[in-house]
C-alpha positions, 0 to 999 in steps of 0.5 A: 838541489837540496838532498831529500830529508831521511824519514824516521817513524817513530813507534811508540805509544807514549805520547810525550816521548813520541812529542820530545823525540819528533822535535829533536829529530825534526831540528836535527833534519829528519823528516818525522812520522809517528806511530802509536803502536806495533799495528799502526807502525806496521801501516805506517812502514807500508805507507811512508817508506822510512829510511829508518825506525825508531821503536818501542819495545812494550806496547800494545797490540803488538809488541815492537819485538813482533814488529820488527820481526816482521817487518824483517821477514819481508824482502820489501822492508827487510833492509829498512833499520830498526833500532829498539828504544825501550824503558824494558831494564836489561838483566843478565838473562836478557840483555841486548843481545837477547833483544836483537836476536829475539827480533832481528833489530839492527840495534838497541838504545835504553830509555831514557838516553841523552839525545845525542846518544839516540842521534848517534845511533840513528846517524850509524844506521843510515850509514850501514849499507843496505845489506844490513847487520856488519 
């Protein structure tokens, strides 16, 4: 019997960055759901139950710094991981540091990044144990 594919919801609200990251999660065999923005990945975590999420920083209606704030403060999603993926320029007063603190993220990736760099990050996550941040 074959091992489930691990679900990613990628939140964002660029349609073509959404469209090019499913494709190439999708080849690399993970199950893709996508979410438009903060509210709808909100609606999409209840409803699908992601192994991972993969979100935008700078949308609408909620930012993803809100989401994953959110969501981590929730027992029921709190060991879900959550990495950062935004164009956002990182400066010395708000660096990556800044950002996971800030939201409680699990990590952070600059866009644009080299999809084997995305793939890296997302296969360290599904290998952290459930308890969270190292």
């Amino acid at each position: 019997m074959a091992a489930a594919k691990k679900k990613i919801l990628l939140v964002d609200d660029t349609a073509v960055i959404r469209r090019s990251i499913r494709s190439l999660l999708e080849r690399g065999g993970y199950e893709v759901f996508e979410a438009v923005d903060g509210d709808d990945g909100l609606a999409k975590t209840v409803l699908h139950g992601p192994d991972l999420i993969v979100l935008d920083v700078m949308m609408p209606t909620r930012s993803g710094l809100e989401v994953a704030a959110s969501l981590k403060s929730r027992s029921e999603y709190k060991n879900i991981p959550i990495l950062l993926f935004t164009g956002v320029p990182l400066t010395a007063a708000k660096g990556k540091e800044h950002w996971l603190k800030q939201s409680f993220a699990d990590d952070f990736l600059a866009k644009p990044c080299k999809f084997r760099d995305l793939l890296g990050k997302i296969e360290a996550l599904l290998k952290r144990p459930a308890s969270g941040r190292p």
